[in-house]
N, C-alpha and C positions, 0 to 999 in steps of 0.2 A: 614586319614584326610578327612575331609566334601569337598564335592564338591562348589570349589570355583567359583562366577560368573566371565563371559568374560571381564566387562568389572574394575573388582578389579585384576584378575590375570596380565592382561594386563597394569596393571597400570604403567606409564614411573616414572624411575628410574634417569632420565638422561633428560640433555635437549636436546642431538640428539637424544631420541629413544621421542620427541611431537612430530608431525602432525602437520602443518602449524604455524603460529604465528613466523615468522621467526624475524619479526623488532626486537617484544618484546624478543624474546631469546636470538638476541644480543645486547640488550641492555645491559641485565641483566648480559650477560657472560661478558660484557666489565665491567659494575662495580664492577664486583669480581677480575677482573685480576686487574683492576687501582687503588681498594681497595676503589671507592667512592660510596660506600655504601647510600645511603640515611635511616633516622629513620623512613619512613612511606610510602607504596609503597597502591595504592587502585587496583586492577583486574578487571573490567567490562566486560559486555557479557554474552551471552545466552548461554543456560545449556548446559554441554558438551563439551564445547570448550578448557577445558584445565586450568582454573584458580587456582583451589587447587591441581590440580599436579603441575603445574607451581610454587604455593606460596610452596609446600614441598621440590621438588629438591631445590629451590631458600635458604630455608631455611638448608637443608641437605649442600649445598657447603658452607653456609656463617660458620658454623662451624666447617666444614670438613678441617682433623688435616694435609692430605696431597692431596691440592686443584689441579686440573689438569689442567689447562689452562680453568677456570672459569666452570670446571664441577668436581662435586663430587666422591671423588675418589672408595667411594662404598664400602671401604675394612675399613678403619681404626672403633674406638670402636664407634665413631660418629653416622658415617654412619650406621652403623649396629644397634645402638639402634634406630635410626631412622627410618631405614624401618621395623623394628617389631613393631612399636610403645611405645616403653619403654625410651624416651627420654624425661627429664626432664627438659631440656632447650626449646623445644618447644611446645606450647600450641597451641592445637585448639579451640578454642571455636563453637558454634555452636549460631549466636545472634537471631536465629527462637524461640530459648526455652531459651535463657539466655540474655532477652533482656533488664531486668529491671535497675535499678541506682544500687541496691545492687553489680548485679554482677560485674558490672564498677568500685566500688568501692572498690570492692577486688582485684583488676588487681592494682587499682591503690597503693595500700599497699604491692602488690606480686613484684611490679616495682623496688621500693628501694633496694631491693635485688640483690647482685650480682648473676651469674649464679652457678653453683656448676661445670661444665664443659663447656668445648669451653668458645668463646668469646663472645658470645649473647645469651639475651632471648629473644625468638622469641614468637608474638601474633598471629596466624590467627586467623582473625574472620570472618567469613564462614557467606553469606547474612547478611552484617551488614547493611542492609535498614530496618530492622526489628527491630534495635533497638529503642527503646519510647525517645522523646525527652529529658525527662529528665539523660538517659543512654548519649546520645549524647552531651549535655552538659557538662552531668560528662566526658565524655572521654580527651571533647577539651582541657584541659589546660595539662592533661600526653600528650596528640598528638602532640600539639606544643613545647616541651621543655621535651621530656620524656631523661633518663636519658643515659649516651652514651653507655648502653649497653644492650640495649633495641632496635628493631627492633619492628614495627607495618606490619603485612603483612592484609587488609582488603579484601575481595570478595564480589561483589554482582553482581545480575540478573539486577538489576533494581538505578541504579546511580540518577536519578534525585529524587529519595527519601532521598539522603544523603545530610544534610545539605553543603551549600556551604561553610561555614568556616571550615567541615573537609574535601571537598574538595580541599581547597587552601591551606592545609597543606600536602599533599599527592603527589606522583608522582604516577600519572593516567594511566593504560595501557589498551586500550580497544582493547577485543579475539575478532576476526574476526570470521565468521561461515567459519567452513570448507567445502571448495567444496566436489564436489562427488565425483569428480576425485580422491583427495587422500585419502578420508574415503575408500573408492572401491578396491585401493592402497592397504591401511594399513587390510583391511579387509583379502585381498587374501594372506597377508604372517601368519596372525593370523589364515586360515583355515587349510593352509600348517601344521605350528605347533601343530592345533588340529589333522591331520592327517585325515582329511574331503574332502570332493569333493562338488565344485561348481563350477557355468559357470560363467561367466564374467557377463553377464545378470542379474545374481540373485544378484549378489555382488554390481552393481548399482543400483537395483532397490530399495535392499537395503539402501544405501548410498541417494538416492535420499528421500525414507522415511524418512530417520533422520532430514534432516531438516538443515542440517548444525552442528548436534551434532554427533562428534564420541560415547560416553559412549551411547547415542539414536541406534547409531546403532548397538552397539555391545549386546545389551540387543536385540534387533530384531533376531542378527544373531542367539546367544544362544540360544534363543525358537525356531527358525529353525530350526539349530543340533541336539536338544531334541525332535524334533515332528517325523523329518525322521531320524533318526540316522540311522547311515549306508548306507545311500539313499546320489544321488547327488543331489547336492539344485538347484533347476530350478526357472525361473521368474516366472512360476504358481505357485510352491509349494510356495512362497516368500507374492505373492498376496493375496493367501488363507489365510496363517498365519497373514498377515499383515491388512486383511480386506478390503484391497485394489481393485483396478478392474484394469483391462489390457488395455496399453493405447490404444488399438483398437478402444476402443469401446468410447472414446473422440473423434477421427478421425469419427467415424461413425456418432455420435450427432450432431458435429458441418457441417457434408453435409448434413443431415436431416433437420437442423434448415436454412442452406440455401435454401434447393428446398423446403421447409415449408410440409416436410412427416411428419404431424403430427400422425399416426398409427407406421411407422417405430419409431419416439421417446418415446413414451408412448410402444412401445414393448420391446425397449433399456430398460427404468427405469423399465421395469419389469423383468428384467433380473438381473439388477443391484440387484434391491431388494427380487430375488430368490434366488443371490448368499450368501445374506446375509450381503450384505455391507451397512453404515449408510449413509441415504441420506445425510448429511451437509458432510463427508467428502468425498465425490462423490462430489458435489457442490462445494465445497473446491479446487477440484483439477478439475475441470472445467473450474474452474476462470482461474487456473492458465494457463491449452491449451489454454483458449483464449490469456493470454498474451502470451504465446508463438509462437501463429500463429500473433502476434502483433508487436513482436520481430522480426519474418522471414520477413515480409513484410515492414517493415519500415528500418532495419538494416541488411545490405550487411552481414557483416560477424557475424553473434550474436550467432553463436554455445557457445564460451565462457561465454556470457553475461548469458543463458541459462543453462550451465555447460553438453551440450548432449552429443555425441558422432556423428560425421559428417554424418552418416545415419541417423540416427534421423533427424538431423538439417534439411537435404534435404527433407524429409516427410514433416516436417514443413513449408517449404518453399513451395513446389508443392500445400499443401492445400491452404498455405495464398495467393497464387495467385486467388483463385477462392473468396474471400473475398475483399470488401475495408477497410483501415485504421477504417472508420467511422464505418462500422457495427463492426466492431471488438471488436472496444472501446463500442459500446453502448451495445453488447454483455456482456462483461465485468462489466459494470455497473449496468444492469439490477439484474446479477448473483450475485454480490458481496452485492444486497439491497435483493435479495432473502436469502442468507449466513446468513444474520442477521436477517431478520425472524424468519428461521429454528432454533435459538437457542432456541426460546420460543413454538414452536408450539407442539401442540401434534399429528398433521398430515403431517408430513413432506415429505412424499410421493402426499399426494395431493397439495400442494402448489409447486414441483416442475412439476409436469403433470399440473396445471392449468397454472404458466408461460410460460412451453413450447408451449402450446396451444396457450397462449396468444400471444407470438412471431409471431406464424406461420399465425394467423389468422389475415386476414384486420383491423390497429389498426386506431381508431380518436386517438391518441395523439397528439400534436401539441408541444409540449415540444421540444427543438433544437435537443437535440440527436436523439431524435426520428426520426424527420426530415430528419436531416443529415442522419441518416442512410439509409432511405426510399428511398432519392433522389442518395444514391450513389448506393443503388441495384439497384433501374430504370437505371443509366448509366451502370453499369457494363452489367445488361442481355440485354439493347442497345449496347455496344459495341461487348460483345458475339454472338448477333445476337439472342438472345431470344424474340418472339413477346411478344409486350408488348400490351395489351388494351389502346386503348389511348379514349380522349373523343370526344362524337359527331364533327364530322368538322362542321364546320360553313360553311355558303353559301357562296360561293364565287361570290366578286361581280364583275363586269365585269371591265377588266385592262383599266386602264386610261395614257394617256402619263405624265409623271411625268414633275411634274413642280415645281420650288423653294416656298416653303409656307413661306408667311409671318409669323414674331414671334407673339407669343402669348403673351397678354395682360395681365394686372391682373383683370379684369374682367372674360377673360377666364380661371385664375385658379380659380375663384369663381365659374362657371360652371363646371369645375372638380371635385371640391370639391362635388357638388350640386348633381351630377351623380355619384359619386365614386364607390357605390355598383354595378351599372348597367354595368360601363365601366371595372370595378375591373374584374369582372366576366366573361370577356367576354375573358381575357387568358386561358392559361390551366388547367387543375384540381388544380395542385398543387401551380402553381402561384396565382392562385385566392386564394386557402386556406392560405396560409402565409400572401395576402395581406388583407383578411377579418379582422384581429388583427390589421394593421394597421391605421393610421390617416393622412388624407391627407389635409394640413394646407398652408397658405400662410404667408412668414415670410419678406414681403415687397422690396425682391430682385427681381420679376420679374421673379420668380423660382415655381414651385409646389414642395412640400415638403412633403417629406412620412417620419411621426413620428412613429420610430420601437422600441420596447419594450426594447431590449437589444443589444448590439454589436453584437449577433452572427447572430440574425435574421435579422439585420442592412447587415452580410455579404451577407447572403445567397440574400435577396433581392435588390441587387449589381447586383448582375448575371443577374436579369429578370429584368434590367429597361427597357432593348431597346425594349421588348417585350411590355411592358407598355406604353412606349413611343410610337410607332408605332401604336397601338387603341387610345391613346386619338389623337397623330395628325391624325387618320382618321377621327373621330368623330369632329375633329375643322376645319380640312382643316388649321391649323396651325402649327410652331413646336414650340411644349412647350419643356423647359428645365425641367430637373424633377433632383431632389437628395435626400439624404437619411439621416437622422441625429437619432440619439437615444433620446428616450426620457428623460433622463434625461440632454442632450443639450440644450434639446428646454424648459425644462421648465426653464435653467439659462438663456436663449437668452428671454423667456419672461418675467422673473423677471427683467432683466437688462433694455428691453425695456420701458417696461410699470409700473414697481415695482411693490411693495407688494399691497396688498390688506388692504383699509385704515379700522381703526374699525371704527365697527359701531356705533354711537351715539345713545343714547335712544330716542326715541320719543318722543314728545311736543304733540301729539295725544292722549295720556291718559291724565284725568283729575284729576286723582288722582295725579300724577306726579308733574303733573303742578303746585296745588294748595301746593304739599308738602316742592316742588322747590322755590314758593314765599313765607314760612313761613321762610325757614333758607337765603334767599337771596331777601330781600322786594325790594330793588334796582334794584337787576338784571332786566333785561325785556327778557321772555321767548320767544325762538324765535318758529314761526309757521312755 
């Protein structure tokens, strides 16, 4: 007999021998046992997860001659032409190649027909988002009212393709991805049976490639068995096969990208690209270490959330302490607009060596994440104790006994406003650059008013008002009140105050006008 693939020999017979999907299993075993069947059931979810072995067992019990407490009993004549595929009671169709009105319309003349055996005929159709609207159509009116010995079992990838009217006809079940955990699981009793050797390592590292797809990983593990046969499978041998890179060398980029080693990162992506792995899927899984050092640092316990294993998790955790929230996320962001790049480019190696570079090197960006990020490394390598460059001290003027300042005027926010650049400038590096974008306005409370572009930049410059405050009342010998609004605030507070802007009226200064205006209006008199 032809050597059969892993992931067709393995194919479950049974709804105890799926891998996760535990709600929908019992569902489905309860409405075998209580006999309440429904005429039209839809499967959703991403490849792998189980849908048309789920719609064939499902299908195999509904006419299985001697049912076992809502699982198929495997033996009678049913079952057996079932699992050969010589079962004439149930159809698969395939709606990728049989997606037109004709074929729909043959179902619906095959329908009228009683079964020749068992109690139902059964339909899978296998990616029915691929049917043409006019297939869809023709379906809906068998879908809603098909005959009562008739079962509809649908599948698809992709659900929001499927009209909603045969959506509201259908009982919906959407496959969850399965973890790694139990791909990992299911993997190590299927090497046992192949009578193979692997480490626990391999078998996750595995599991975590799939993606959330058992049939993805079992198509992985086979070309592994087949490359080393006879060999024990290791996480390198797994990587190699799998085109993958070791997650060392994530941990190693992302402390490179923090002490900004730009030689040590551009020696990493040459290595990456020695071993022969694709830049986008390196970048792919970059994205994903940053959410994971994003996960450890935000969420106490997120081994789960992450699916690791408690070492791992702790790795994670010991880096994301040397990171803030913010650089993490703007890591992340940065990475996931280079991801999309990478799909069009035809140098994909140098647009991630020009990012990296760009990271590490002193950036003018002024965008908030940038910011944010910028400002929470200066605290972290201040809190760490890392000397930071700070800028020229200003002369210190000689201490005065402090005495209560009278408030300030609104003539002296008009002198605020007057000086803004001079006094703006006169905080720190970074305080002056955030407040260069800003506008500094009087809005008739007795108040100076700093109009900021959006809420985030509204937050950040929250932080540095006292510092603000504290130069202009040196500069007044007064204490001015100072607050903060967005600009789209201020421009409703100045619509509301002052209104719109009236139209304008044409001129009585042209002659041409004028004289055209007293031919259609001899009465009027044109005003000057």
């Amino acid at each position: 007999m032809a050597y059969q693939a892993l992931y067709r020999k393995y194919r479950p017979q049974r709804f105890d021998q799926m891998v996760g999907q535990e709600a929908i299993l019992k569902t489905l075993r309860n409405q075998l046992r209580t006999g309440r069947i429904s005429h039209a059931y839809l499967f959703c979810g991403t490849r792998g997860t189980g849908k048309t072995s789920t719609a064939k067992i499902f299908a195999k019990a509904i006419n299985c001659l001697d049912p076992q407490d809502g699982e198929p009993c495997g033996k009678c004549s049913l079952c057996q032409a079932m699992e050969e595929g010589r079962s004439v009671n149930v159809m698969e169709i395939d709606a990728a190649s049989n997606n037109g009105v004709d074929n729909i319309r043959d179902i619906r003349e095959e329908v009228k027909y009683p079964p020749t055996e068992g109690k139902y005929k059964i339909y899978i159709i296998d990616e029915v988002h691929m049917l043409s609207t006019g297939a869809f159509n023709a379906l809906l009116k068998t879908l809603e009212e098909p005959p009562e010995h008739v079962i509809f079992i649908l599948a698809t990838t992709d659900p929001q393709k499927v009209p909603a009217t045969i959506l509201s006809r259908c009982q919906r079940f959407d496959f969850r991805r399965i973890s790694a955990a139990e791909i990992a699981a299911t993997l190590r009793s299927y090497v046992e049976q192949e009578g193979a050797k692997a480490t626990d390592e391999a078998l996750h590292t595995i599991a975590t490639l799939a993606d959330g797809s058992l049939r993805d990983s079992l198509s992985i593990l086979d070309q592994c068995l087949a490359f080393f046969f006879d060999e024990e499978l290791t996480e390198e041998k797994v990587l190699d096969i799998a085109g993958a890179v070791d997650r060392s060398i994530f941990f190693a980029l992302a402390d490179g990208l923090r002490q900004k080693q730009i030689q040590t990162l551009l020696e990493l992506v040459d290595e990456v690209v020695t071993l022969g792995r694709e830049i986008p899927t390196f970048t792919a899984q970059l994205v994903e270490h940053f959410r994971s050092l994003l996960i450890a640092a935000t969420v106490e316990e997120g081994a789960f959330l992450l699916d690791v294993s408690g070492e791992q998790f702790a790795a994670l955790k010991t880096q994301a302490e040397t990171f803030s929230p913010e650089e993490l996320t703007y890591y992340i962001r940065r990475f996931s607009a280079l991801l999309s790049e990478l799909k069009y480019s035809q140098s994909p190696r140098v647009l991630l060596e020009v990012e990296l570079i760009t990271l590490c090197a002193p950036s003018e960006s002024t965008d908030s994440s940038s910011i944010l990020a910028r400002l929470s490394m200066l605290e972290r390598q201040i809190q760490t104790g890392v000397v930071v460059q700070a800028a020229p001290a200003q002369a210190k003027k000689p201490s005065k006994p402090k005495k209560e300042r009278p408030k300030a005027l609104p003539e002296d926010v008009q002198a605020v406003i007057s000086h803004w650049d001079d006094w703006a400038g006169e905080c720190d590096t970074v305080s002056a650059l955030l407040l260069k974008d800003c506008q500094p306005v009087y809005m008739e409370d007795g108040k100076l008013t700093v109009v900021c572009k959006d809420e985030t930049k509204q937050d950040i410059i929250k932080k540095r008002l006292p510092q603000l405050q504290e130069t202009i009342d040196g500069h007044l010998e007064k204490e001015m009140d100072v607050k903060t609004i967005t600009e789209t605030d201020y421009k409703a507070w100045e619509e509301l105050t002052y209104g719109g802007l009236e139209e304008e009226t044409p001129s009585s200064d042209d002659p041409d006008f004028d004289s055209l205006m007293r031919g259609y209006f001899p009465e009027a008199e044109i005003q000057e």
